[in-house]
Backbone as CSV, one residue per row, in Angstrom:
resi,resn,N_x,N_y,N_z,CA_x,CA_y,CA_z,C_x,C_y,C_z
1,UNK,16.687,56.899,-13.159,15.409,56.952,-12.493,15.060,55.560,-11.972
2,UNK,14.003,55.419,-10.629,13.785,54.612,-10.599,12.627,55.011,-9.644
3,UNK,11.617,53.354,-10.058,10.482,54.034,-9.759,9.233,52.518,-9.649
4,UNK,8.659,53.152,-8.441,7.965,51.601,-7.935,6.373,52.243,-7.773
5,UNK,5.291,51.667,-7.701,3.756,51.742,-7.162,3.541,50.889,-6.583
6,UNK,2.997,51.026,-5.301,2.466,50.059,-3.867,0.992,50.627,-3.769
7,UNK,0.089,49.131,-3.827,-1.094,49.613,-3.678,-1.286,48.553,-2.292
8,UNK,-1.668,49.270,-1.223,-2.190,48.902,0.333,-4.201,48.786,0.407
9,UNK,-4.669,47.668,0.548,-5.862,47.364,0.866,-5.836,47.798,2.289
10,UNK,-6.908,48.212,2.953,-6.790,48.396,4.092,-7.371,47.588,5.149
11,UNK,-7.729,47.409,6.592,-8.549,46.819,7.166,-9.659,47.075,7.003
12,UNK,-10.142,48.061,7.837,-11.469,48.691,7.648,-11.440,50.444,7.738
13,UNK,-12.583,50.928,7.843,-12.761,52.825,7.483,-11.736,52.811,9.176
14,UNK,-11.687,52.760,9.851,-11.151,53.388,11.358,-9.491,52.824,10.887
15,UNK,-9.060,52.024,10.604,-8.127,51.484,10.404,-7.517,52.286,9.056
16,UNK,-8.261,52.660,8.078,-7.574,53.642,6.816,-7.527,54.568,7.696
17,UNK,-8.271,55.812,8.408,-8.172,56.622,9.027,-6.945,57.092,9.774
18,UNK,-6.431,55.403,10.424,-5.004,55.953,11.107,-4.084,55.746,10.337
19,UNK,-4.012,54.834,9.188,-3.213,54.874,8.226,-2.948,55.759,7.667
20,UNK,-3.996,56.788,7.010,-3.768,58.118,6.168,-2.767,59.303,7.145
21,UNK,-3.249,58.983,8.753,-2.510,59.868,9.570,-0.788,59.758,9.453
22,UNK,-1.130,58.047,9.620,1.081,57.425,9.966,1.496,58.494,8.082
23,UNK,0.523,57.821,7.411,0.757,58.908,6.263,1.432,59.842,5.659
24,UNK,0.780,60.843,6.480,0.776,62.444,6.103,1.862,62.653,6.734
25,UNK,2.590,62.170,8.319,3.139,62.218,8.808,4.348,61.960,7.812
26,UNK,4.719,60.583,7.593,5.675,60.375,6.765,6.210,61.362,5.307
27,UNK,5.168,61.668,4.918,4.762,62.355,3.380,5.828,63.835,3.619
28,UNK,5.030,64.088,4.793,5.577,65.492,5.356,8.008,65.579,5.721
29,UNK,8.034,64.382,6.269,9.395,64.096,6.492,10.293,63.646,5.118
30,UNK,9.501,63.238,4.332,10.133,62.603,2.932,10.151,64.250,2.175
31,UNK,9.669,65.154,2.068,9.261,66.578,1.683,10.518,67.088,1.922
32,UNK,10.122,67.116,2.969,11.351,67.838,3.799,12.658,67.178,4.120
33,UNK,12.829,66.087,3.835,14.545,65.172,4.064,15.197,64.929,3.050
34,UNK,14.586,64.372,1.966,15.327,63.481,0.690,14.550,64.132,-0.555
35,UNK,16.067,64.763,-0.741,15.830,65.579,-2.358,16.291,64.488,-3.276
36,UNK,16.431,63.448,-2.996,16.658,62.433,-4.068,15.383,61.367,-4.371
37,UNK,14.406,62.076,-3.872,12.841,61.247,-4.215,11.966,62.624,-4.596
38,UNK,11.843,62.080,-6.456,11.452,63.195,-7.375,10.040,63.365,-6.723
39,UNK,9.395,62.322,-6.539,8.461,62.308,-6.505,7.166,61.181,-5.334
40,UNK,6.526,61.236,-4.573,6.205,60.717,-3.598,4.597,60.831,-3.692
41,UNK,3.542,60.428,-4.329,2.146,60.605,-4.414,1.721,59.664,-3.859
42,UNK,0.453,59.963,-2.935,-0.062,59.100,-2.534,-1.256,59.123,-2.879
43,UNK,-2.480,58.277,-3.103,-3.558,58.098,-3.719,-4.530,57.414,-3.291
44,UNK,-6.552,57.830,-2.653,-7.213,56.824,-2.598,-7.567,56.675,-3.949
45,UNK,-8.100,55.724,-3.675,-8.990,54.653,-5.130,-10.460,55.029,-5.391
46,UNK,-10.481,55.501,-5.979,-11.813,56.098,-6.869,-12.628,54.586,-6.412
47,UNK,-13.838,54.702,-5.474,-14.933,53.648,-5.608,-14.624,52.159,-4.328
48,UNK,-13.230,53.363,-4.023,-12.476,51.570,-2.620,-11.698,52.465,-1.943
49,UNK,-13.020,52.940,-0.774,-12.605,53.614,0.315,-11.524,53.424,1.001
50,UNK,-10.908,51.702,1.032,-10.408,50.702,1.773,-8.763,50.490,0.909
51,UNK,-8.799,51.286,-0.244,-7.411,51.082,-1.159,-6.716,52.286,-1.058
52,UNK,-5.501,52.355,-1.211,-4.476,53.502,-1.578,-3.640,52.445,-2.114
53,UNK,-3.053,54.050,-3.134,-2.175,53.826,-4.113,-0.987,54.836,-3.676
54,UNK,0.193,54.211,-3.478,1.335,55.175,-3.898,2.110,54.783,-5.032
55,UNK,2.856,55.994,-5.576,3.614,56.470,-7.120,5.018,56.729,-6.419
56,UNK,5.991,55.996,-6.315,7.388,56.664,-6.019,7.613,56.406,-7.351
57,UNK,9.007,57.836,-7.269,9.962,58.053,-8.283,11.136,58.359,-7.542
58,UNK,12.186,58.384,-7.783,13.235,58.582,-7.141,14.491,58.593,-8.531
59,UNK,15.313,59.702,-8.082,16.451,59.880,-8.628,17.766,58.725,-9.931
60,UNK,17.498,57.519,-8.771,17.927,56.485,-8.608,18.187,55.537,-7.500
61,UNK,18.518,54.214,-7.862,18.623,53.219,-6.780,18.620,53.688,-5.488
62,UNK,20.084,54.139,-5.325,20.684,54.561,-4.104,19.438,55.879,-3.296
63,UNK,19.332,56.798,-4.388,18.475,57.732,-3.589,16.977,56.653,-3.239
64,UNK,16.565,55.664,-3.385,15.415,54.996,-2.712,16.177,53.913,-1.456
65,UNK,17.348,53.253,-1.851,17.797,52.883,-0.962,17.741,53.849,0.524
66,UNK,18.299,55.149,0.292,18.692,56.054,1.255,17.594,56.671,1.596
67,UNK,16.125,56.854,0.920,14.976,56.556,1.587,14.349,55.490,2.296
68,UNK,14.671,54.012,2.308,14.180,53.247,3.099,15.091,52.991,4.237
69,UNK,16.395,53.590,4.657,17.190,53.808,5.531,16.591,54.838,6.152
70,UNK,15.938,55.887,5.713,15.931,57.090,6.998,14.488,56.962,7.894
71,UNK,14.527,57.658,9.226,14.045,56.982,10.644,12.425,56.870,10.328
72,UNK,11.788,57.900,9.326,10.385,58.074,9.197,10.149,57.202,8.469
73,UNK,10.894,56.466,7.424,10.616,55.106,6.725,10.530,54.034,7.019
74,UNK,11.531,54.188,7.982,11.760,52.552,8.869,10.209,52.250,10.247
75,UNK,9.736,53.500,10.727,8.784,53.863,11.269,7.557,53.547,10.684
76,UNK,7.619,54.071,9.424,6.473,53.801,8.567,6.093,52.594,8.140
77,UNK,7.353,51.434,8.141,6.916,50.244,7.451,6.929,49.356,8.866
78,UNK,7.534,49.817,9.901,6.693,49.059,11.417,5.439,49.255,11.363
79,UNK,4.907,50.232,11.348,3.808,50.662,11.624,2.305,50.355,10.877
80,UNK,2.676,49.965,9.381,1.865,49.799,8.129,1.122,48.385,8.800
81,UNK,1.414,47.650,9.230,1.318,46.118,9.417,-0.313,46.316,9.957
82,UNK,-0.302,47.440,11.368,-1.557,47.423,11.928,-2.671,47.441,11.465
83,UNK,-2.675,48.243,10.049,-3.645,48.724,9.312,-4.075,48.259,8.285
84,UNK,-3.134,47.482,7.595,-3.470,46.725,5.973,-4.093,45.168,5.736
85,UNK,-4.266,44.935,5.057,-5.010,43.579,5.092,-3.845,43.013,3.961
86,UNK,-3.401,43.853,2.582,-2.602,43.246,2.226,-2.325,44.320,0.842
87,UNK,-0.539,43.750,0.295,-0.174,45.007,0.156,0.465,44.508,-1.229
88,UNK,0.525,44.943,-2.353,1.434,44.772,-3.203,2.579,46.004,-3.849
89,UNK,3.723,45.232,-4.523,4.818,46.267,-4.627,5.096,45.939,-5.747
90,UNK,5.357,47.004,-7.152,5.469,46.813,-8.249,6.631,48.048,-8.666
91,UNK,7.543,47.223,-8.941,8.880,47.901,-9.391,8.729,47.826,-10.859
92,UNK,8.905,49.399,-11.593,8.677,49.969,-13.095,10.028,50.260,-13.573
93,UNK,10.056,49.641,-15.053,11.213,50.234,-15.982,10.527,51.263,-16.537
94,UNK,11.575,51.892,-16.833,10.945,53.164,-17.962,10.997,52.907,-18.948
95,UNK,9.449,53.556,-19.838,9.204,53.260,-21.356,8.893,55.164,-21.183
96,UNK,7.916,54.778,-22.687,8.182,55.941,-22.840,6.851,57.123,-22.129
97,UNK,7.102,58.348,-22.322,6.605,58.681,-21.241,6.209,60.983,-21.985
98,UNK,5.697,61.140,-21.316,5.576,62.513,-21.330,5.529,63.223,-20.302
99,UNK,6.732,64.534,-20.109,6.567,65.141,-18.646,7.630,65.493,-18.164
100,UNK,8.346,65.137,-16.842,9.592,65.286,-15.868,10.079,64.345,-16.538
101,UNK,9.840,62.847,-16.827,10.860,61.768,-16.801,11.033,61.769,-18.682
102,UNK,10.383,62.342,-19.401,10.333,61.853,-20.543,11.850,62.313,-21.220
103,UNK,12.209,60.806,-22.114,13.678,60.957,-22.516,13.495,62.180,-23.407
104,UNK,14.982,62.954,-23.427,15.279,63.543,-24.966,16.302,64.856,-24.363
């Protein structure tokens, strides 16, 4: 498994607006292309109109590698620049856990 959370500040409300669109768009092609990304959530922020949160999970390495190779990804991270003010990326080991990923 492997598995990262990116939280994107945004510019302003018109600027999240087209962001959530490049979005859904993407959300929709990752659905439908790469069965090697368990999991793909995207999230606003309770109280920060102006924040999203995404949750990837992915298979492993390669299956996220082979998501940031395909055309709606590479699209998506041209495109992110217009809209964000600023962005962080947090790559997770696994501990322990309850659910899909939990060992046993």
């Amino acid at each position: 498994m492997f598995a990262l959370v990116v939280r994107f500040d945004l510019q302003d409300a018109e600027k999240a607006a087209e962001f959530d669109k490049l979005v859904a768009e993407t959300v929709q092609a990752i659905a439908e292309l790469e069965p090697g990304t368990l999991v793909y959530a995207t999230h606003t922020v309770q109280d920060e109109p102006l924040s999203r949160v995404f949750y990837e999970v992915y298979r492993d390495r390669e299956a996220f590698e082979e998501h940031e190779r395909q055309p709606h990804t590479r699209h998506f991270l041209s495109q992110r620049e217009k809209y964000i003010a600023s962005s962080r990326v947090e790559f997770l080991s696994p501990a322990d856990a309850k659910g899909l990923f939990a060992a046993g």
